[in-house]
C-alpha positions, 0 to 999 in steps of 0.5 A: 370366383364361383362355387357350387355346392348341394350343401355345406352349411346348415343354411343350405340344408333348410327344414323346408325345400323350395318346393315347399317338401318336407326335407324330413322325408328321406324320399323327398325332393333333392334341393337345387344346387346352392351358389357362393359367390365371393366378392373380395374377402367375403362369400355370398350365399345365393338361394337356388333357383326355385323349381316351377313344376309343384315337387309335392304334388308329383311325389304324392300322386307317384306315391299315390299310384293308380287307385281309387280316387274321388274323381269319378267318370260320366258325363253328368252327376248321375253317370258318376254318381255324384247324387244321393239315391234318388227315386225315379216314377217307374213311367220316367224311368220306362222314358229315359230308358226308352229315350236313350235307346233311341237313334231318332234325336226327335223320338228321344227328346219328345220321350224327355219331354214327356218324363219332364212332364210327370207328376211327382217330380221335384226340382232335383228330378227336372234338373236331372231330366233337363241334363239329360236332354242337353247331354241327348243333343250334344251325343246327337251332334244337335249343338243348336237344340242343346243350346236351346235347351240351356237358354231356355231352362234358365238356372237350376235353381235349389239343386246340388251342386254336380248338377251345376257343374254339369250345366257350366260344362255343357255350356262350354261345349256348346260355345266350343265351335266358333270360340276365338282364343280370346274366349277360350282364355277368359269366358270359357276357362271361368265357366270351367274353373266354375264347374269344378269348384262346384263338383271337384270329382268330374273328371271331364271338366279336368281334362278340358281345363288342360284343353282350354289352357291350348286353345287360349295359348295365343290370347296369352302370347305375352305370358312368360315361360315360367308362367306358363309351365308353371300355369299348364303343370297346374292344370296337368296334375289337376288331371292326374289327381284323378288317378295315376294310371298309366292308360292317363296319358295316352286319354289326354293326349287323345283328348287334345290332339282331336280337340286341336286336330294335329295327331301324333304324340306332340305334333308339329304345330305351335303347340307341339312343345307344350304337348310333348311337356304335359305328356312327360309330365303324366308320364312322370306321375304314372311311371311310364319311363319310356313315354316320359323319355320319347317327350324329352327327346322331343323337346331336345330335337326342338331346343335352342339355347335360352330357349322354352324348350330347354326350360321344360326340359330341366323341369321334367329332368329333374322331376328324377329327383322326386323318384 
């Protein structure tokens, strides 16, 4: 004989949720049901299955909303303004200005060249310069000089940290075309887990750290499905930790259907699924109902019984109790 109950005894009522919320907070997360089993004469208490996607995390970042947060935009430091002010010769800035103008990749890097080459510049400032020409090869499409330009400057040496996180992030984009899911799954995923413990506010390196988890699926096939939701939730609200705004998922999910060429919402591919997850994930966080409810019905015209589908589907289900 089996009961269950939401609570009955204290001891189904801890101080603490399984998702690790406070239970003090009247807007906290509802536990999962308890089970008692009786065996005979007695009653066995069995602790309710553990939710996989972090509770905590998603009240806080509903909570939280759409504000400023420390994560900034911009392709390098300086664009997010992740550097202290920084005086410039008023000839490199003549250059830069002049070099981003450009629509001649030739003309541009040689006006970089030049700025490099001024006097007065310490090592901050070349790394800046070089960063700027790696990021000037790249909007050219011109990946064999960007990567040129990485092999041949070596490391930064002495500089801040955003400035690191630009060059890992950098060389992940270079290595992009050709990248098996093997690389992907390890060399690529490092280099970006990397860049953002070195700036934790470049946004860019968040979105890709969620890309990388897709291009790398197939070199995990033996991952469990708990391992995996709870492995790519992560990841997600990584991103959503930026700012939970309602333009978010849309951004995303652009992002990774170009990156994995299969537009649409979620696709029809092997990685449908997975989308329509993360997509009612953000949803959630950005209280975007209607978005949130096209991905579980997504997931429920894919569903088989005991299948992954379904345990998503309970998963973003109950994130109802978090609201």
């Amino acid at each position: 004989m089996v009961v269950t109950v939401a609570a009955v005894v204290s001891i189904a009522t801890a101080a603490v949720a399984n998702d690790g919320c406070a239970r003090s907070d009247p807007a906290g997360a509802v536990a999962p049901a308890a089970t008692w089993t009786r065996h005979g004469l007695e009653w066995v208490w069995s602790a309710p299955a553990p939710h996989i996607v972090d509770r905590c995390r998603v009240r806080e970042q509903r909570e939280a909303g759409c504000q400023e947060g420390d994560v900034r935009f911009g392709d390098t430091a300086a664009m997010r303004g992740a550097l202290d002010d920084i005086d410039w010769p008023p000839n490199v800035r003549r250059m830069m200005s002049a070099a981003a103008l450009s629509d001649v990749p030739e003309q541009a890097y040689a006006l970089i060249d030049a700025a490099l080459h001024s006097e007065g510049l310490d090592g901050t400032h070349r790394a800046i310069l070089l960063n700027e020409k790696i990021l000037t090869a790249l909007q050219f499409r011109d990946t064999s000089a960007a990567k040129r330009v990485l092999e041949e400057s070596g490391p930064p040496g002495d500089v801040p940290a955003a400035l690191l996180s630009d060059r890992l992030f950098f060389r992940v984009l270079v290595a992009e075309d050709g990248a098996t899911p093997r690389d992907w799954a390890s060399v690529l995923d490092e280099l970006l887990t990397e860049a953002l413990q070195k700036d934790p506010s470049h946004f860019s390196v968040r979105v890709w750290r969620l890309l990388a988890w897709f291009k790398g699926r197939a070199a995990r096939s033996e991952d469990s499905c708990p391992g995996a939701i709870r492995a790519l939730s992560t990841r997600a609200l990584d991103v959503s930790q930026a700012s939970a705004c309602p333009l978010l998922v849309g951004h995303v999910d652009h992002v990774i259907a170009r990156r994995l060429e299969s537009p649409g919402l979620a696709g029809s591919g092997p990685d449908a699924s997975w989308r329509s997850f993360v997509t009612g994930l953000l949803a959630h966080v950005t209280r975007n109902r209607p978005v949130e409810a096209a991905a579980l019905g997504d997931l429920a015209r894919r569903a088989r019984a005991g299948s992954c589908e379904e345990l998503m589907i309970r998963e973003l289900a109950t994130l109802g109790e978090t609201r």
